[in-house]
N, C-alpha and C positions, 0 to 999 in steps of 0.2 A: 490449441494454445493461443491459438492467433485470436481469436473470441474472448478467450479470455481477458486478454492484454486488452483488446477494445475494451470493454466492459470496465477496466480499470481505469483509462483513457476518460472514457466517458465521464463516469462517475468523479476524476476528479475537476474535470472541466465545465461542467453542467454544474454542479452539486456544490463541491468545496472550495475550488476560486473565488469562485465568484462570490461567494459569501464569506470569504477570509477566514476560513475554517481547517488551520493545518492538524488532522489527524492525525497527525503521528507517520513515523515510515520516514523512504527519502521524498517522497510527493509529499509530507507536510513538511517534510526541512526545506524542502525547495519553496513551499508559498509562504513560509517565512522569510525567505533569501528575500525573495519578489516585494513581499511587503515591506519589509527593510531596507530594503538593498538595488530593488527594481531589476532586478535577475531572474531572465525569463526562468520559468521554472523546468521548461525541458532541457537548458545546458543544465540546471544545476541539478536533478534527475540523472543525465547523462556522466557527467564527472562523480555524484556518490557511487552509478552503478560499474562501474571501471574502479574504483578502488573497492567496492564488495565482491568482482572478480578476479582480485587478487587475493582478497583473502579466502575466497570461493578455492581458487588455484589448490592454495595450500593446505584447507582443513578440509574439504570435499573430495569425493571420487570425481575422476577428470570426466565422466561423463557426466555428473550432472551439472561443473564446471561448463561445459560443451552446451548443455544444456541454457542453463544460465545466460551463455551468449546472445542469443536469439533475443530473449526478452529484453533482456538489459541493454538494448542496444535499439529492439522495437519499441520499448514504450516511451523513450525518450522522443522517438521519430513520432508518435501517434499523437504525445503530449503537443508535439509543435504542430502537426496537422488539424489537431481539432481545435475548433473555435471556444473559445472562452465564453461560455453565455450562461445568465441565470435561468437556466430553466423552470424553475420557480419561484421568482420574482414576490415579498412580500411577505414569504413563511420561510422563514431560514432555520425552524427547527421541522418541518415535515420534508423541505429538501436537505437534509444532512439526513434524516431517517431514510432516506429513500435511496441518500448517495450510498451511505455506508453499507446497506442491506447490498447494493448493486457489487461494489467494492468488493465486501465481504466474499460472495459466489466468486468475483473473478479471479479472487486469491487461493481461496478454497479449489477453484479446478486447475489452475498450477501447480497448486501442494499435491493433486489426487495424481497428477503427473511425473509430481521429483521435478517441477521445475521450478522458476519464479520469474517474477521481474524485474530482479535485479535488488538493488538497496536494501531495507533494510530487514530482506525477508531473506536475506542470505543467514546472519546472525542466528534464527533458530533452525534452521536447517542444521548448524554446526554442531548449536547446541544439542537438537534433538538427535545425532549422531554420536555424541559423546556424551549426555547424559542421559537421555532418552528422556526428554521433558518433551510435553506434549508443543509442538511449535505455537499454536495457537496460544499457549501461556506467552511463549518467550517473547513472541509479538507482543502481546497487550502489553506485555511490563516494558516492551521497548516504545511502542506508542507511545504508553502513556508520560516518559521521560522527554517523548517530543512536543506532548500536549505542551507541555509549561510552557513553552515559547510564545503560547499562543496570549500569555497576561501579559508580557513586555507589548508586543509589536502588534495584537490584534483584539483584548480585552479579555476581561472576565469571562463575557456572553461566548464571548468565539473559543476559549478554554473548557470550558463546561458543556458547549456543544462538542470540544473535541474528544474529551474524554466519553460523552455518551456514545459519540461515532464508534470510536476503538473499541469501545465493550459490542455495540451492536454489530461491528464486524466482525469480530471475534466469534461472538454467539451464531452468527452465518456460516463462518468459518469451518467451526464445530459440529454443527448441523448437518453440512453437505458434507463431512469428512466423516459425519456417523450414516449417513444413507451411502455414501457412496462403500463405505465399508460392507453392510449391511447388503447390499445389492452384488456387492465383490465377491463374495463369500456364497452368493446362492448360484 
């Protein structure tokens, strides 16, 4: 799990800060906070994953509640740890390809878990408990309601790169959630 959490860390510190690219999730509400508001993005990561632990509490099994804790409480601590840097510097549409692919796996092997990171991956968990919709939809359609943010406070460019992020983490998502099914089963 702990791999995982880096991997998400990473991706959105390398990849999506730096290039003002809020994805979707609480890590693109939070670099909207930042870019509006100058709120670092790991308190505001930390405060969304404390209120999706409450609603974790009440529509989830207290294990995966339990579960939940860990992440939601590490990748705030990881967000402040790592460094803010553009790791590729110059092409901000092959490092959002590169962020989101990265992203995508580390969500994907939370979900292969019953775990997450907290925010706004708690939401299809619920959903996919009660109505058995694939998480990976409920995600994008939650994403992509965070893309919007990205034309007020970050532009066009950075909306349209968000929205591609979200599908291509998604399509990651999906991927390792059909191999690792595929591999579970043999």
């Amino acid at each position: 799990m702990f791999v995982a959490l880096e991997l998400i860390a990473f991706s959105l510190n390398m990849f999506f800060e730096p290039n003002k690219v809020a994805a979707g999730g609480a890590t693109g509400i939070a670099i909207l906070l930042y870019e509006g508001w100058s709120i670092p993005t790991s308190l505001s990561v930390f405060i969304i994953n404390i209120i999706m632990l409450i609603f974790s509490y009440f529509h989830l099994d207290k294990m995966t509640t339990v579960k939940l804790i860990f992440g939601s409480f590490m990748l705030p601590v990881l967000l402040f740890l790592t460094p803010v840097y553009n790791i590729i510097p110059g092409n901000r549409l092959i490092a959002i390809i590169v962020g989101s692919i990265i992203f995508g796996i580390g969500v994907a092997i939370l979900y292969t878990l019953d775990m997450s990171s907290g925010g706004t991956t708690v939401p299809p968990m619920i959903i996919h408990k009660n109505f058995g919709i694939d998480k990976y939809i409920s995600l994008f359609v939650i994403d992509g309601i965070v893309c919007f943010g990205n034309i007020i406070l970050t532009g066009y460019l950075s909306f349209f790169l968000a929205l591609m992020s979200v599908a291509i983490s998604s399509a990651a998502i999906k991927l390792v959630t059909i191999v690792e099914d595929k591999y579970a089963d043999d």
